[in-house]
N, C-alpha and C positions, 0 to 999 in steps of 0.2 A: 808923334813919338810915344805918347804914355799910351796912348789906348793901345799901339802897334807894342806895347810892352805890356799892358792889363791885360789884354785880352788874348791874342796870339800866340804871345810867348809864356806867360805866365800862366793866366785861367785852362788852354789846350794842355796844359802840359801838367801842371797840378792836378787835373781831373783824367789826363790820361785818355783826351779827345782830341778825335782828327779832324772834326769838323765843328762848325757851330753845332749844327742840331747833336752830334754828340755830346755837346757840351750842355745845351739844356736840358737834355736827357738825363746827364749826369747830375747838373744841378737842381732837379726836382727831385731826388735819392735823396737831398741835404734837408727834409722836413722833417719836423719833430711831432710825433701825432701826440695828440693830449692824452693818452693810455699811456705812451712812452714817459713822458712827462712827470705823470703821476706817480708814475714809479722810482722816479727821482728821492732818494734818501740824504744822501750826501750834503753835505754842506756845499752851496752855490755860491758862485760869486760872477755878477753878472753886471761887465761895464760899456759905457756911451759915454762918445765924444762929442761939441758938439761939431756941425758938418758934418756928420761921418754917415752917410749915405746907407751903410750895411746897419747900424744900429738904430735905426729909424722906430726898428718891434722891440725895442730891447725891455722895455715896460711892459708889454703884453708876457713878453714871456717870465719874467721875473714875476708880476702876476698869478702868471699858471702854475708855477713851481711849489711842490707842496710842503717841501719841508725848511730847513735851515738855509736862511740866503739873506744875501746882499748884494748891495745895490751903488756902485761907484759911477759919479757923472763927472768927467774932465769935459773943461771949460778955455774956448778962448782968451778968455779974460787969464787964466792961468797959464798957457803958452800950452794946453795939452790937446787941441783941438785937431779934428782930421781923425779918418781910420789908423787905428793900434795906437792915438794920442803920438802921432810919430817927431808933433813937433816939441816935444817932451817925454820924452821918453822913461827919462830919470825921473821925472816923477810922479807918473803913471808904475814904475816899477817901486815905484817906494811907496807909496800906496797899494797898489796890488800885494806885493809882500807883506807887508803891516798885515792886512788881511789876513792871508797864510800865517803867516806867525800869532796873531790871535787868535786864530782858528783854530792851529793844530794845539796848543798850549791849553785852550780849552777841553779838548776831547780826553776824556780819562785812559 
């Protein structure tokens, strides 16, 4: 049931694919080339859970980022482990906020 809902129903339909190979089609579109990167100005904020299987690079790329950023890791030991911290949600959002809210309060 969850793949027949990760994959089928969700990933085809989020990416606007009728088939697999549309789909990996689509999701090689989803790279960030290090020119792209570079050009990053913005203040970053870049989080991993852990498990969370998509956040695997999430160091590599916090890494490459050249300007203002940070770096949030939620922990099973904290109940916020798994993709989007979903078993904690509140407070991965009270953290992620905190962030935004120090962040913007800094910019002149």
């Amino acid at each position: 049931r969850s793949l027949n809902w990760a994959l089928c129903k969700r990933a085809f339909w989020a990416n606007g694919a009728d088939g697999l190979q549309a789909l990996v089609r689509e999701l090689w579109r989803w790279k960030v080339e290090p020119d792209e990167l570079a050009a990053i100005t913005t203040p970053m904020l870049v989080t991993s859970a852990e498990g969370d299987r998509a956040s695997t690079d999430s160091q590599q790329l916090y890494d490459a980022l050249p300007g203002p950023k940070a770096r949030l890791e939620f922990t099973a030991a904290e109940g916020a482990a798994q993709h989007c911290e979903m078993l904690n949600r509140s407070a991965a959002n009270r953290r992620i906020l905190d962030w935004i809210d120090d962040t913007l309060a800094a910019r002149p």
